[in-house]
C-alpha positions as CSV (number, residue, x, y, z in Angstrom):
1,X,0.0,0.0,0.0
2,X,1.0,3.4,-0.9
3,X,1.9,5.8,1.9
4,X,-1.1,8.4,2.3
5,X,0.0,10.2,5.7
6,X,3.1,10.8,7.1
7,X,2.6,12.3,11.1
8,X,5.1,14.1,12.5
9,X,5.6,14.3,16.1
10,X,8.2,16.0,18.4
11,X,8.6,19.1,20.7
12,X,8.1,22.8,20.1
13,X,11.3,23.6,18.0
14,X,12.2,20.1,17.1
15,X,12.8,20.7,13.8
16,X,9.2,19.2,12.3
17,X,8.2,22.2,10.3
18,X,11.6,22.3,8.6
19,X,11.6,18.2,8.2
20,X,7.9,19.1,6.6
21,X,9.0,21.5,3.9
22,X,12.0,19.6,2.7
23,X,9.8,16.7,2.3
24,X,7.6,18.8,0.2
25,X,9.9,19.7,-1.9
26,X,12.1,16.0,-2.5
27,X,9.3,13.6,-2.4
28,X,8.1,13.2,-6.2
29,X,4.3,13.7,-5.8
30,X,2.6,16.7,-4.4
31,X,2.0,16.6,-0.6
32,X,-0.2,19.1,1.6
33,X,1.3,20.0,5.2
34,X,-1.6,20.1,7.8
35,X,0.2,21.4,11.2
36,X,-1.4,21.9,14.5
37,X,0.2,25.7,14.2
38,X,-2.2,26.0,12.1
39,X,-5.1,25.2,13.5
40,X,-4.3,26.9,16.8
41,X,-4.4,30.0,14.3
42,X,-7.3,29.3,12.9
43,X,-9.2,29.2,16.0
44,X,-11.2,32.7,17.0
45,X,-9.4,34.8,19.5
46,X,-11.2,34.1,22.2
47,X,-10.0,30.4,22.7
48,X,-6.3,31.8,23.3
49,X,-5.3,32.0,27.0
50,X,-8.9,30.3,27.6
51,X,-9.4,27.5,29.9
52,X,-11.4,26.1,27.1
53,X,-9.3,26.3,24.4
54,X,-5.3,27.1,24.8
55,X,-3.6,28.4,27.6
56,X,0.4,29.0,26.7
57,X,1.8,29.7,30.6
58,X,4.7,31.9,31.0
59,X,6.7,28.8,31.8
60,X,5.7,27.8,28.5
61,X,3.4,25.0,30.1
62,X,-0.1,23.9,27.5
63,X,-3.1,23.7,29.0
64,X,-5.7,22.6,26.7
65,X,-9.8,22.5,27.0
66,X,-12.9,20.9,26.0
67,X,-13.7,23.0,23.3
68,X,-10.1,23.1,22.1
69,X,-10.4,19.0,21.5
70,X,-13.7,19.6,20.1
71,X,-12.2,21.5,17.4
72,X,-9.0,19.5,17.5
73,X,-10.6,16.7,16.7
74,X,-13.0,17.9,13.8
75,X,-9.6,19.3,12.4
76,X,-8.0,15.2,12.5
77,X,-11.0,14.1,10.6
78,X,-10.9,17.1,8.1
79,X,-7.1,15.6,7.6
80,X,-8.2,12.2,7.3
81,X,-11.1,12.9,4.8
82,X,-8.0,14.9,2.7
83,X,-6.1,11.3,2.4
84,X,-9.1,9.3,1.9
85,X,-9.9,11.8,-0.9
86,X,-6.6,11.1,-2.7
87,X,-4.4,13.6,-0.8
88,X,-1.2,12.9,0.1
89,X,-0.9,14.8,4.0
90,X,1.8,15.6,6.2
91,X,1.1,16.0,9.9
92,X,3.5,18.4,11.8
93,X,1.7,17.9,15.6
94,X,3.0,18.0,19.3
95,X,1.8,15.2,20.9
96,X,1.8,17.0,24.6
97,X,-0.5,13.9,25.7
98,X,2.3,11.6,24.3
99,X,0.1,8.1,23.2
100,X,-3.2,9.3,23.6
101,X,-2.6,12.0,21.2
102,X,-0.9,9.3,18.7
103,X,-4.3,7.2,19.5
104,X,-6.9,10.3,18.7
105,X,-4.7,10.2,15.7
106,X,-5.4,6.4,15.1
107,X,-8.8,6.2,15.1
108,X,-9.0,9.3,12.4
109,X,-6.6,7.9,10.5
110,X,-8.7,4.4,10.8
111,X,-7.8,2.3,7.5
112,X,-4.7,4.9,5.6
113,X,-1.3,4.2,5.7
114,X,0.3,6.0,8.2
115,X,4.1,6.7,8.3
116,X,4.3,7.8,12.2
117,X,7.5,9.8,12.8
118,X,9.5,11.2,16.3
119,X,11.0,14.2,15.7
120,X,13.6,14.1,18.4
121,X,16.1,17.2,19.7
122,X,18.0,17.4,22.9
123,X,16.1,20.1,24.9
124,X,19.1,22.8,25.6
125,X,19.6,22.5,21.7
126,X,15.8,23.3,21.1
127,X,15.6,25.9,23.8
128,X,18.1,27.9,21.5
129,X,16.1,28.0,18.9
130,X,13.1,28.8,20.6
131,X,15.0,31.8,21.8
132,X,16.0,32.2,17.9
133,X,12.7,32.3,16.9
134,X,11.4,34.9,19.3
135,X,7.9,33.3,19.0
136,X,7.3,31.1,21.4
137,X,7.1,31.6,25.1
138,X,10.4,30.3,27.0
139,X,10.5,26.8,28.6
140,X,8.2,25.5,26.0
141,X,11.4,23.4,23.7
142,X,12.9,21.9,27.3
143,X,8.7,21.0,28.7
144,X,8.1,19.2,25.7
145,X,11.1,17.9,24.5
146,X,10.6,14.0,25.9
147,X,6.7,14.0,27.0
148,X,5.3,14.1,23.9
149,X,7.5,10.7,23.0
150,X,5.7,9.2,26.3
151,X,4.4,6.1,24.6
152,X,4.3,7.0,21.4
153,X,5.0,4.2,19.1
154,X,6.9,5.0,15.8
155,X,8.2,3.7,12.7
156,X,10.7,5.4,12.1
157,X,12.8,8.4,14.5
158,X,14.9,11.2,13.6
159,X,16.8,13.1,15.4
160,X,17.7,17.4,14.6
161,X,20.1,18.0,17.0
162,X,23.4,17.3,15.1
163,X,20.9,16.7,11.8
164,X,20.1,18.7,8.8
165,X,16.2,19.1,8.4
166,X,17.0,17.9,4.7
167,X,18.8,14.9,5.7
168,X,16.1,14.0,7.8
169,X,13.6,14.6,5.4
170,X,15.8,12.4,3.4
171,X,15.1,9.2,6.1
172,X,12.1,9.8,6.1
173,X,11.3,9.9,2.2
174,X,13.5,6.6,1.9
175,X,10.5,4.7,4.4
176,X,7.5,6.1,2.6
177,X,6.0,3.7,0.0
């Protein structure tokens, strides 16, 4: 079977969005990148620092609500339904409830081929680049760094620390069918 989704998981400034475009650009057909960045900003206003929808603490610390997972998970199925209908889909997520995120994931991804990949990065490497970036709040790379591999069972791992987002992109191309 042909690979039809390749999810991406790994801490704040892992290196996932990076990975993502690479892969965009050296795998031959035409793939669409759905990332939870997104959806967070596609969300009204009014679910950001909101005990029902996201709460980023100044630690960096994610607190997410009810009506955050409602959308959350309307958003997986929109993703699945863009595979089932032919689209090839790369998932850039933070799995900050490590394998029951991967298992939401499962059940809308029921019946695809799925190519789950850990996007691995020590945390004082990705707390630099968090401070690079300048948007996102401080802590958030070290927090997130190892819980959202908590259980998660993958296929395949890469890791950016010492890594070129283009040579991971390149493992990762090489295990999709």
């Amino acid at each position: 079977m042909t690979t039809q989704v390749i999810v991406l998981n790994g801490g704040s400034s892992s290196g996932k969005s990076g990975i993502v475009r690479c892969l965009q650009a050296i795998l031959p057909d035409p793939w669409l990148a759905a990332a939870v960045d997104s959806l967070i900003e596609a969300m009204p206003a009014s679910m950001q620092a909101s005990e029902a929808g996201i709460d980023i603490a100044s630690d960096g610390g994610v607190n997410i609500g009810s009506a955050f997972r409602e959308l959350e998970a309307a958003w997986m199925e929109g993703v699945a339904a863009m595979a089932r209908a032919g689209a090839r889909v790369i998932v850039d997520d933070v799995f900050l409830g490590g394998a029951a995120s991967q298992q939401r994931w499962q059940k809308a991804l029921s019946g695809l081929d799925v190519l789950w990949v850990g996007v691995r990065c020590e945390s004082t490497v990705a707390a630099g680049r968090e401070i690079a970036r300048g948007d996102r709040a401080r802590g958030m790379a070290a927090l997130q760094a190892e819980v959202v591999h908590r259980g998660v069972v993958y296929d395949l791992e890469v890791d950016t620390t010492h890594t070129e987002s283009l040579e991971c992109a390149r493992t990762v191309a090489a295990r999709t069918k």
